[in-house]
PALUM-902893 format. One line per field, with one value per residue: x, y, z of N, C-alpha, C in turn; residue in one letter; chain. Coordinates in steps of 0.1 Angstrom, whole numbers, always signed. Layout:
N
n.east	[X / ...]
n.north	[Y / ...]
n.up	[Z / ...]
ca.east	[X / ...]
ca.north	[Y / ...]
ca.up	[Z / ...]
c.east	[X / ...]
c.north	[Y / ...]
c.up	[Z / ...]
paba	[a / ...]
vexgu	[A / ...]
//
This chain:
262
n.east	[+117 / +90 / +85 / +82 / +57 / +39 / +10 / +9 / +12 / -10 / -42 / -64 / -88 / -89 / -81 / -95 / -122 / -108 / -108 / -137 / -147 / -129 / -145 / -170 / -167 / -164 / -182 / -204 / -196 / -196 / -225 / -236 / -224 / -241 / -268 / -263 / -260 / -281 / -301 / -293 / -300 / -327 / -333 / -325 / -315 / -342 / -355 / -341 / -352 / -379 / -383 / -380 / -402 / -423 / -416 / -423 / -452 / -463 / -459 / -472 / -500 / -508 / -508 / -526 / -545 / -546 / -552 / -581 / -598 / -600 / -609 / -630 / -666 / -682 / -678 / -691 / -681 / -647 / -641 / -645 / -638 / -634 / -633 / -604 / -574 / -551 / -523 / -529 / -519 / -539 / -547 / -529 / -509 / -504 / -486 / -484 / -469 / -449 / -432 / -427 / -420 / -431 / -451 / -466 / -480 / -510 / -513 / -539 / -545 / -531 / -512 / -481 / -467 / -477 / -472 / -445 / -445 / -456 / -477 / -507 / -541 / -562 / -587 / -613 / -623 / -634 / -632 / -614 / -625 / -650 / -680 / -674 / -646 / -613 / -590 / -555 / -521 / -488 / -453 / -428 / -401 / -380 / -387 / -398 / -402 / -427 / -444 / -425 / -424 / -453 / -453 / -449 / -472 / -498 / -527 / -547 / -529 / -527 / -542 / -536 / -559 / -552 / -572 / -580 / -604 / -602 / -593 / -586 / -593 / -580 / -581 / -557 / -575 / -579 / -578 / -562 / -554 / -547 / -531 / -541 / -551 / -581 / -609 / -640 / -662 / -660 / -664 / -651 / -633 / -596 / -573 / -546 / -538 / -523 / -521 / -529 / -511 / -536 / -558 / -582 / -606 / -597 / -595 / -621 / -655 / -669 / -647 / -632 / -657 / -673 / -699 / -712 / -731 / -714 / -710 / -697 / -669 / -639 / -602 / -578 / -543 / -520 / -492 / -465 / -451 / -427 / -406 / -388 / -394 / -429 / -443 / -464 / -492 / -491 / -520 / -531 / -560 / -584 / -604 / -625 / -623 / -643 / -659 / -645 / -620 / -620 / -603 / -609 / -610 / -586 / -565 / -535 / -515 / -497 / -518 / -537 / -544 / -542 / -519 / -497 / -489 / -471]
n.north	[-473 / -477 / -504 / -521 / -539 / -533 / -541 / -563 / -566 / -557 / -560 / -589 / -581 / -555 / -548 / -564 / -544 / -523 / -531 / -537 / -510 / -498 / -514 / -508 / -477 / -476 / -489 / -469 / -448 / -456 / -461 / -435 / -422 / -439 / -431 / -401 / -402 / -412 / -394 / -373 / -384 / -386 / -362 / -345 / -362 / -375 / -354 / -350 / -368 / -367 / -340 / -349 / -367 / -354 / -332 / -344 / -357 / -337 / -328 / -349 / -343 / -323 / -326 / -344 / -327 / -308 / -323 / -324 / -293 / -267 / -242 / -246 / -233 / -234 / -256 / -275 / -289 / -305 / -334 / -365 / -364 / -388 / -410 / -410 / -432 / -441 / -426 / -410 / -378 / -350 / -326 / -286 / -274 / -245 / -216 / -185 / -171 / -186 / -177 / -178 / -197 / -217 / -246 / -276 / -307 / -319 / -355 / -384 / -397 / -407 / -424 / -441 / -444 / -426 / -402 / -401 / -390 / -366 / -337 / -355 / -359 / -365 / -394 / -394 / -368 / -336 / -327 / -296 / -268 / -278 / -280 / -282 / -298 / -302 / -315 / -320 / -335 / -334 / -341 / -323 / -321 / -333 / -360 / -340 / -320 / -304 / -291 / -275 / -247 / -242 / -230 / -203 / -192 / -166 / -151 / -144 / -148 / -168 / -196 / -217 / -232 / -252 / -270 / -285 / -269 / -249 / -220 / -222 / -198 / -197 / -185 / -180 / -189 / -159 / -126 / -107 / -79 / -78 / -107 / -126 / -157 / -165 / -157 / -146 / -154 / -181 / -191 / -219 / -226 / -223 / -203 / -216 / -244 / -264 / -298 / -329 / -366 / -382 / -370 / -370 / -349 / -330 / -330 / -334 / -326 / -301 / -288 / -297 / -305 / -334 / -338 / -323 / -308 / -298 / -263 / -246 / -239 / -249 / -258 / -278 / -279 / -304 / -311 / -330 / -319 / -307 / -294 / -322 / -344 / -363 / -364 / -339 / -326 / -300 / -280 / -264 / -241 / -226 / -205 / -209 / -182 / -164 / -170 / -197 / -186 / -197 / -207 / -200 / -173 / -173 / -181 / -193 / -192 / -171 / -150 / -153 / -133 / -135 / -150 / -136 / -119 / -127]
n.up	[+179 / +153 / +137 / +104 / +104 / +122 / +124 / +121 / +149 / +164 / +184 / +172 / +171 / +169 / +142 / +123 / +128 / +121 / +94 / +90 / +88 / +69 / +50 / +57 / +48 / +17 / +11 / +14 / +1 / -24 / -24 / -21 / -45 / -64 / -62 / -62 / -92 / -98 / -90 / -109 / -129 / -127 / -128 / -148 / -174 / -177 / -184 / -210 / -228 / -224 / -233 / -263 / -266 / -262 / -286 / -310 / -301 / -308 / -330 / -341 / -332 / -341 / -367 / -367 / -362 / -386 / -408 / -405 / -418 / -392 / -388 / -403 / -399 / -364 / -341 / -317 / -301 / -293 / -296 / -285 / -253 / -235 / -255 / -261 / -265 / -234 / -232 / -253 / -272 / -263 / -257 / -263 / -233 / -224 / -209 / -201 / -185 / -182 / -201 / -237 / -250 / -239 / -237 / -236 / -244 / -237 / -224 / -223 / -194 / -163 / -157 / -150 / -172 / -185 / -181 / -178 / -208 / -205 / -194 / -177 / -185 / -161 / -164 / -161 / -156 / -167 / -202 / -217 / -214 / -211 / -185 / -152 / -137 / -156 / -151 / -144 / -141 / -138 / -135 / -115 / -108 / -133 / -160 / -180 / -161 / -163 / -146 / -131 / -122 / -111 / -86 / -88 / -100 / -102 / -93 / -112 / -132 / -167 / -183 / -210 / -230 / -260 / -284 / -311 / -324 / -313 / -288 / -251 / -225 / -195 / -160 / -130 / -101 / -77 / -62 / -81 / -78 / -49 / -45 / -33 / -31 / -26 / -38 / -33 / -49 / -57 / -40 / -14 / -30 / -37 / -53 / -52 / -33 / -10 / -2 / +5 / -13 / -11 / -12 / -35 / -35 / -48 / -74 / -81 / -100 / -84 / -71 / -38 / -30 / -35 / -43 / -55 / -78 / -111 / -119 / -129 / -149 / -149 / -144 / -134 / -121 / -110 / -89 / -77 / -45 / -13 / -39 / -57 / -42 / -32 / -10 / -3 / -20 / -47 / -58 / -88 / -91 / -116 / -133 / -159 / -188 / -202 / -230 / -253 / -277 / -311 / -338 / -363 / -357 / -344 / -358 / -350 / -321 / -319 / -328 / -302 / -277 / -247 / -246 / -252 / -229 / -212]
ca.east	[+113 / +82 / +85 / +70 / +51 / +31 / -3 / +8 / +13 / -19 / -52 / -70 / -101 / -85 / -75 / -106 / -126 / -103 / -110 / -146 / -149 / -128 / -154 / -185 / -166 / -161 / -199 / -212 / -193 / -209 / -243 / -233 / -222 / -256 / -278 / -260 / -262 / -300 / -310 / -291 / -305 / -343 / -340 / -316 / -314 / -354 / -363 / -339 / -357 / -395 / -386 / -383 / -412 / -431 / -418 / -431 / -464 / -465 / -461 / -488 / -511 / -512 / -505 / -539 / -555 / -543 / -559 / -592 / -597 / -608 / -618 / -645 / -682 / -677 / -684 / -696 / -674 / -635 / -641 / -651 / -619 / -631 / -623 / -588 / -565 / -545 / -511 / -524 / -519 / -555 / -544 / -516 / -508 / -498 / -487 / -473 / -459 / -432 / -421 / -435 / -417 / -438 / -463 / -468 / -489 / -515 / -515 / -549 / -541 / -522 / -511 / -464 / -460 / -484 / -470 / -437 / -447 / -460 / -486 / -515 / -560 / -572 / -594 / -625 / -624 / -638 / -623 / -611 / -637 / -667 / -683 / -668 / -634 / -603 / -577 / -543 / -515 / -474 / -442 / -424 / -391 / -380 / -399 / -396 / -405 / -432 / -449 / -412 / -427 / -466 / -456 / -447 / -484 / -503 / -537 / -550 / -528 / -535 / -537 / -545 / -556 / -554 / -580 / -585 / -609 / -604 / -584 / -601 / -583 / -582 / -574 / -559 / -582 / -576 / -578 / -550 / -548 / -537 / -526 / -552 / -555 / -591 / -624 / -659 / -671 / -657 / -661 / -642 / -622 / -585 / -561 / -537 / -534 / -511 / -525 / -523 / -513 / -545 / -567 / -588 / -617 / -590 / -605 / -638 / -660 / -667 / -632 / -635 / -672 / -676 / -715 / -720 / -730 / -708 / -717 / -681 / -658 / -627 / -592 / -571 / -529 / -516 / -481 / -455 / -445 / -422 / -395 / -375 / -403 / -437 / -453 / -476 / -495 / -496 / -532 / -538 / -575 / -583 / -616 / -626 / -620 / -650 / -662 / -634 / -618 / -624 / -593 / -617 / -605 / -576 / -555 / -522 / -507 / -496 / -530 / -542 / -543 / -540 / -502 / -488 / -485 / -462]
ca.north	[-471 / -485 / -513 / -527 / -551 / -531 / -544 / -579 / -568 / -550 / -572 / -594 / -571 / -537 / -551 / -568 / -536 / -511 / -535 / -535 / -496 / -494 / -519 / -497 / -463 / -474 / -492 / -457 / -439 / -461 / -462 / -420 / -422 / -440 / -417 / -388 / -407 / -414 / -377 / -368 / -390 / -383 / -344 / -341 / -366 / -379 / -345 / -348 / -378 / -364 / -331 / -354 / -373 / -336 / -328 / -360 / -357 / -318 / -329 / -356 / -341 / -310 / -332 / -352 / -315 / -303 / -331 / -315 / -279 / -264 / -230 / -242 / -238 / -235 / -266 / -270 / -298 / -311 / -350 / -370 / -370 / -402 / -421 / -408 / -437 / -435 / -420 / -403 / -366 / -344 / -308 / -280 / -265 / -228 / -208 / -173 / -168 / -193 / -179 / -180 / -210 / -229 / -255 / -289 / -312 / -331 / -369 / -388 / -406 / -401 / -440 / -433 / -444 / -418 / -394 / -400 / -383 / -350 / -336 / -363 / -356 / -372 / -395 / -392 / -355 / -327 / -322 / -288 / -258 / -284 / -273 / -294 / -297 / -301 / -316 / -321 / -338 / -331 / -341 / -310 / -324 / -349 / -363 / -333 / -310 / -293 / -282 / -269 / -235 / -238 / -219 / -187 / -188 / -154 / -148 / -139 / -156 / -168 / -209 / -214 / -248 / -252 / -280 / -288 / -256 / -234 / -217 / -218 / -191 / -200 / -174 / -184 / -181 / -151 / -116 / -98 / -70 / -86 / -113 / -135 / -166 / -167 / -150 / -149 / -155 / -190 / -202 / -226 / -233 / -209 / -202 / -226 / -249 / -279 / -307 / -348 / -372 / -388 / -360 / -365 / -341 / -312 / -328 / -334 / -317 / -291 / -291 / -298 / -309 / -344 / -346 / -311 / -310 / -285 / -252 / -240 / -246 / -249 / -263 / -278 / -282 / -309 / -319 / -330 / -307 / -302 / -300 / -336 / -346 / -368 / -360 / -333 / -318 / -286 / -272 / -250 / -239 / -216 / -208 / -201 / -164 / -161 / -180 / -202 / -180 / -202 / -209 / -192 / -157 / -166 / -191 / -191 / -186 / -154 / -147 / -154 / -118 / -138 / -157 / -121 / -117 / -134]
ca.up	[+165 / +147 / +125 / +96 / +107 / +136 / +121 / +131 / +166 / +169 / +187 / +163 / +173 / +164 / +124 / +122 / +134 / +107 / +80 / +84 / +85 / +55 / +39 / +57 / +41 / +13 / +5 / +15 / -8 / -37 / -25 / -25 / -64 / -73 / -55 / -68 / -100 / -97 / -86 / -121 / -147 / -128 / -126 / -160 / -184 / -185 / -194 / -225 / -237 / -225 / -247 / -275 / -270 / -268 / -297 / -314 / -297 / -306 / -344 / -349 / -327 / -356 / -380 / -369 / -365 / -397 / -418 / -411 / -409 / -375 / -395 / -412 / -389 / -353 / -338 / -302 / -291 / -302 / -298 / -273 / -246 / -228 / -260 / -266 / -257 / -225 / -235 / -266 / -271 / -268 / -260 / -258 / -225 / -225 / -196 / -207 / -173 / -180 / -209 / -250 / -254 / -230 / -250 / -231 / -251 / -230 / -228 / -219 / -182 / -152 / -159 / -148 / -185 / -199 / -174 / -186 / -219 / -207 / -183 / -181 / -183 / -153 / -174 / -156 / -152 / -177 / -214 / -219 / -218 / -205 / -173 / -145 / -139 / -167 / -144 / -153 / -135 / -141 / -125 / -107 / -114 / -138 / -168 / -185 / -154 / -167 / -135 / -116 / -114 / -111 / -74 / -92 / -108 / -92 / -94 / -129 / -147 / -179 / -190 / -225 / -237 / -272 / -291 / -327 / -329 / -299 / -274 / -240 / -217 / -180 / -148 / -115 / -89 / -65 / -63 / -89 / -70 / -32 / -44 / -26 / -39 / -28 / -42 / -31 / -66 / -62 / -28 / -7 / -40 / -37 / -66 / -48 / -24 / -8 / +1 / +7 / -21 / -18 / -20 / -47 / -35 / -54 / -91 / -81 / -104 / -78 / -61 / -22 / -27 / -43 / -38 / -57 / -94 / -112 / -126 / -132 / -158 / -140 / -149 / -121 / -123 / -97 / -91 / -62 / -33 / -24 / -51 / -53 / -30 / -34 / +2 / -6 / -36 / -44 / -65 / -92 / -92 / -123 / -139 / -176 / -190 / -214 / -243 / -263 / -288 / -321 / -346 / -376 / -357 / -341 / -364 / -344 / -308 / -319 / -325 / -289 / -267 / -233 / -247 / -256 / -214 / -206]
c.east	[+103 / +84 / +76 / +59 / +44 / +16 / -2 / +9 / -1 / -30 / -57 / -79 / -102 / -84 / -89 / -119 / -121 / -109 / -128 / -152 / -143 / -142 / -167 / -180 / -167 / -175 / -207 / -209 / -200 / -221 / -243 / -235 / -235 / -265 / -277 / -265 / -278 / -304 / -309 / -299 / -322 / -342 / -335 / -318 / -332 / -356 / -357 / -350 / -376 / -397 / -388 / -392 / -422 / -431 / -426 / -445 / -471 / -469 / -468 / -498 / -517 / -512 / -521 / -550 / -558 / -550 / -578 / -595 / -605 / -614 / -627 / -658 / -672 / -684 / -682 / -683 / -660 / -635 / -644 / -641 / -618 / -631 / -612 / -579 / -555 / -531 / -512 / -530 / -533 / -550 / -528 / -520 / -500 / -498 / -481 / -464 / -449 / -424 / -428 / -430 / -424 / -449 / -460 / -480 / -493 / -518 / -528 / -544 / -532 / -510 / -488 / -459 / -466 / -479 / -456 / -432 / -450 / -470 / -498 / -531 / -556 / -583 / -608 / -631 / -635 / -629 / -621 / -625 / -653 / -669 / -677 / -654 / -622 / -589 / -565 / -527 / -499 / -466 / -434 / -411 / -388 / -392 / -402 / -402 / -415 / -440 / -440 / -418 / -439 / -468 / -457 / -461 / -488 / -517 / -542 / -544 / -534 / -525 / -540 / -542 / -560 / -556 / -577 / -592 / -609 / -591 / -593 / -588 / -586 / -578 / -574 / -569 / -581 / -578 / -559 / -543 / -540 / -530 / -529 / -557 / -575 / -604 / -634 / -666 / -671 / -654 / -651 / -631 / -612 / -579 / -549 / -533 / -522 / -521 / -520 / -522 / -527 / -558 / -572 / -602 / -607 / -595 / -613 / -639 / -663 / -654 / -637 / -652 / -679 / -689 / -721 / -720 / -727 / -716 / -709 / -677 / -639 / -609 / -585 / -556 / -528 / -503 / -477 / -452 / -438 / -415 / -388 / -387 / -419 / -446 / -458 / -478 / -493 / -506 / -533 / -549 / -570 / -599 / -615 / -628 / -634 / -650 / -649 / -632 / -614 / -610 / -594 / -609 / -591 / -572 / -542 / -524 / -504 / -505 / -539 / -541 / -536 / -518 / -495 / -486 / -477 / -450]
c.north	[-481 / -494 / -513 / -529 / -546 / -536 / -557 / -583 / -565 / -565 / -578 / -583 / -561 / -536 / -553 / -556 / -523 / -518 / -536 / -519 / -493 / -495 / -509 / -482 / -467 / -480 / -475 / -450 / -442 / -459 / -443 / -417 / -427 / -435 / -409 / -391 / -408 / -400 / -377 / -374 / -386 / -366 / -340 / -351 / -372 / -366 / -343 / -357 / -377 / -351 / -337 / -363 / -360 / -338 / -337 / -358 / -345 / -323 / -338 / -351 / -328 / -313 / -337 / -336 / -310 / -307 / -330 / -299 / -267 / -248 / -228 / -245 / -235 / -245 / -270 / -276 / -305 / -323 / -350 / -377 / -382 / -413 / -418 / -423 / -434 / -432 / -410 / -384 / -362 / -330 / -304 / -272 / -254 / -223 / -196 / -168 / -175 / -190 / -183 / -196 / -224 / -237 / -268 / -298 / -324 / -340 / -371 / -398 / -400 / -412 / -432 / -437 / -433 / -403 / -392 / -391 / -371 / -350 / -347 / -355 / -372 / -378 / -398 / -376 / -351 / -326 / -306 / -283 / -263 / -279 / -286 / -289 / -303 / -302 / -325 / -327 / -337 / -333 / -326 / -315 / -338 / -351 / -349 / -321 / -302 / -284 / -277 / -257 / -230 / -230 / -205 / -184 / -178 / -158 / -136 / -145 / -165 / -186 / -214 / -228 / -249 / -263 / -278 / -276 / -245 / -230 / -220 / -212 / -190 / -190 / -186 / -181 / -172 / -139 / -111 / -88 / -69 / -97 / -125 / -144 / -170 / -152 / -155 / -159 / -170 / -200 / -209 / -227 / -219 / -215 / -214 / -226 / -260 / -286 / -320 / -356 / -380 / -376 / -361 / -355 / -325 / -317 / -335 / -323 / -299 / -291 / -289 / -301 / -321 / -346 / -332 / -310 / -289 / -276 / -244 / -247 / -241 / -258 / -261 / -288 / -293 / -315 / -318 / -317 / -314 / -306 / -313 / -342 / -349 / -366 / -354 / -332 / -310 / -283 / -262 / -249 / -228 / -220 / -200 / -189 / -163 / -171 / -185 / -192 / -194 / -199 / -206 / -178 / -158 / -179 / -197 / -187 / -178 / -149 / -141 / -138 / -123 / -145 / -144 / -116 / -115 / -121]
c.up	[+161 / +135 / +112 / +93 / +120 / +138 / +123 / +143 / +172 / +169 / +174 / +161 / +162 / +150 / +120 / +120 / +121 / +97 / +78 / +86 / +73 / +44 / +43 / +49 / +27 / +2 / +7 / +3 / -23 / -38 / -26 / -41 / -70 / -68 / -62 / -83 / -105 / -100 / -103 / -131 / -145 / -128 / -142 / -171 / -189 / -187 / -205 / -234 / -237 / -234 / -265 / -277 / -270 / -280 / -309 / -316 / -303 / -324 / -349 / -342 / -341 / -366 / -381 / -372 / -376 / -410 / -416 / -404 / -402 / -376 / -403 / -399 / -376 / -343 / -324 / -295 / -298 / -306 / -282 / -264 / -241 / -235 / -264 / -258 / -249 / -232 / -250 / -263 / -275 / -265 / -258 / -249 / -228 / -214 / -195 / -199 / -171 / -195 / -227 / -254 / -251 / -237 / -246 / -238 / -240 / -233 / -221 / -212 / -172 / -150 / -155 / -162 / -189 / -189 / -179 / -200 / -217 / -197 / -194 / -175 / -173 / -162 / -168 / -152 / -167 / -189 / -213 / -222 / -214 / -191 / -168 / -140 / -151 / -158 / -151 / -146 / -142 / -131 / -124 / -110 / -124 / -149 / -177 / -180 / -154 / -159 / -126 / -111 / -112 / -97 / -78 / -97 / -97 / -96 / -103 / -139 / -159 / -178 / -198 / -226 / -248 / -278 / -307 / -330 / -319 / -292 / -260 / -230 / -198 / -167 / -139 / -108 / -80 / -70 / -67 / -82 / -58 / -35 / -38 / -34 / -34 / -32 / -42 / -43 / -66 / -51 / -20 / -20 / -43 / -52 / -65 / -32 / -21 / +1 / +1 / -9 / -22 / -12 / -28 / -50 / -43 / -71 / -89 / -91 / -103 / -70 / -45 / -17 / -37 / -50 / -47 / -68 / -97 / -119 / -134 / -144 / -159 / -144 / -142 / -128 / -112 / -102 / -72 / -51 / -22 / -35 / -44 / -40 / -30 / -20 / +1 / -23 / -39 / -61 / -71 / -96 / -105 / -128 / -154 / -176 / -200 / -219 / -249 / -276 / -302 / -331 / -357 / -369 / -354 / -348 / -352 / -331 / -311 / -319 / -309 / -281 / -258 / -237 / -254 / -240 / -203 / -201]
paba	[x / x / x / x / x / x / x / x / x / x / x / x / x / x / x / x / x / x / x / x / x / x / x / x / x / x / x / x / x / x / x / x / x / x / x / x / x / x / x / x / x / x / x / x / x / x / x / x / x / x / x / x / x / x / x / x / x / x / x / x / x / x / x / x / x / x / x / x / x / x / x / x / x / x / x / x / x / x / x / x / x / x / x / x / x / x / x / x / x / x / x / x / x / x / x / x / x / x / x / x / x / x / x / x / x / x / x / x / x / x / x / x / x / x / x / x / x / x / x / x / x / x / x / x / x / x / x / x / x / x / x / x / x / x / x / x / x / x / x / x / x / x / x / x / x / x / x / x / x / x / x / x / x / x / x / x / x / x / x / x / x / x / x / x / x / x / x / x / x / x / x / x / x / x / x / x / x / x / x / x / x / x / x / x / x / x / x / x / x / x / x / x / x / x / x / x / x / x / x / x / x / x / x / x / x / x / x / x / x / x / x / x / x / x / x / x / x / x / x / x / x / x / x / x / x / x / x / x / x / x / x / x / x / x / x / x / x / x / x / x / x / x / x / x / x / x / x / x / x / x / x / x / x / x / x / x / x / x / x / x / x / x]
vexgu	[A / A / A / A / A / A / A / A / A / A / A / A / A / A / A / A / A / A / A / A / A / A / A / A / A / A / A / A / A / A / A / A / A / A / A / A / A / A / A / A / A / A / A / A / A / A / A / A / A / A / A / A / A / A / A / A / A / A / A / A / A / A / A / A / A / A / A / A / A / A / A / A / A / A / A / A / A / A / A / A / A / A / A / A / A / A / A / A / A / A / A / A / A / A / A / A / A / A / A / A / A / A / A / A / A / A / A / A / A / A / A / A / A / A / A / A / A / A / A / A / A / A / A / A / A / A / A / A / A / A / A / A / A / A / A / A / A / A / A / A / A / A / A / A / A / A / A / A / A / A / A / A / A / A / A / A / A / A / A / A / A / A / A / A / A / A / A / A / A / A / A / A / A / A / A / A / A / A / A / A / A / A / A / A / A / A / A / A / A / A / A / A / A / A / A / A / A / A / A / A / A / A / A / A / A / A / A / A / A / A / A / A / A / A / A / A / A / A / A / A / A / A / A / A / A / A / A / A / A / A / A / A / A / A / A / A / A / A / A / A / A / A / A / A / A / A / A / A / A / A / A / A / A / A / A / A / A / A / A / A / A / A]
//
């Protein structure tokens, strides 16, 4: 019959040996709980607190717009984007493919505070609607997600960036009909690709051609790839649809043709 006391018979080794597996199970399990812990508060709780700097951002940016109004004259150019300070709000993103609700207000920088706040302008790129590129950077999860589903984008979609006096309505790049994110019209540059984090020949001017002065007026998405995962990029190319529809015809997003799409 087993005693008590059989743990006082057993080698020193053997005790020694359980008691530090307890201690290794039981450090795992922790470092488990703040992981799990971690994932949650970066995939779940910053986007509570980046919807409410949105909203924030959403309401002085129209507040600043509002105080002069963008229906009188049609005037060539909104402001001058390369003095906006870094974290301050300069446009709304629209993507009708995710939905009427969608309305991301772009910050000026890519800086992980001003990133924080909402998709950030590459601050050496193109402002909205200038020839060039209009690139635009967003976390894929986390931070208030706003790029989780730029893979579902097709070829044609619609990405509306809304200024002080304009819309400017952007298409993916590719062929609508196949589903081919590339088209002649537009050279080496596809609807979407994946690429390296340090990539930056994807917002060059010309995208994949640093050395080539633009002619386009192009407007490029970039976020993480994959999901939960900083090792690639993945690229949305899109080029302008037409002339900027002007806030003299269309007042409002309901207004817009291309955000009725969705």
């Amino acid at each position: 019959m087993r005693g008590h006391d059989d743990d006082a018979t057993r080698p020193p080794n053997d005790t020694a040996c359980r008691t530090a597996m307890r201690g290794i199970g039981q450090t795992l399990i922790t470092l488990g709980v703040v992981v799990l812990l971690f994932i949650v508060y970066q995939a779940f709780i910053t986007d509570i607190f980046t919807a409410r700097t949105q909203d924030q951002l959403s309401q002085q940016l129209h507040d600043r717009w509002s105080s002069q109004d963008p229906t009188v004259g049609t005037p060539t150019q909104d402001t001058t984007y390369s003095d906006v300070p870094i974290g301050d709000a300069l446009a709304v993103l629209r993507i009708p493919a995710f939905g009427p609700d969608y309305a991301q207000v772009v910050v000026q920088g890519t800086t992980a505070s001003a990133l924080e706040k909402g998709p950030g302008h590459y601050v050496d790129t193109a402002g909205p609607g200038e020839v060039g590129n209009f690139a635009v950077a967003g976390h894929r999860v986390g931070k208030g997600s706003p790029f989780l589903n730029v893979d579902k984008l097709v070829p044609g979609d619609a990405i509306v960036v809304e200024t002080q006096t304009s819309w400017y309505v952007y298409r993916v790049i590719g062929d609508k009909a196949s589903g081919d994110f590339r088209d002649p019209a537009y050279g080496a540059i596809t609807g979407r690709t994946v690429t390296t984090p340090s990539d930056y020949q994807a917002i060059a001017p010309v995208p994949g051609d640093s050395a080539a002065a633009p002619v386009l007026r192009l407007l490029t998405l970039t976020t993480c790839h994959p999901k939960f995962s900083a090792a690639q990029r993945m690229i949305i190319h899109a080029h302008l649809d037409g002339e900027p529809l002007t806030k003299a015809q269309y007042p409002s997003a309901a207004d817009v043709p291309a955000l009725k799409e969705g």
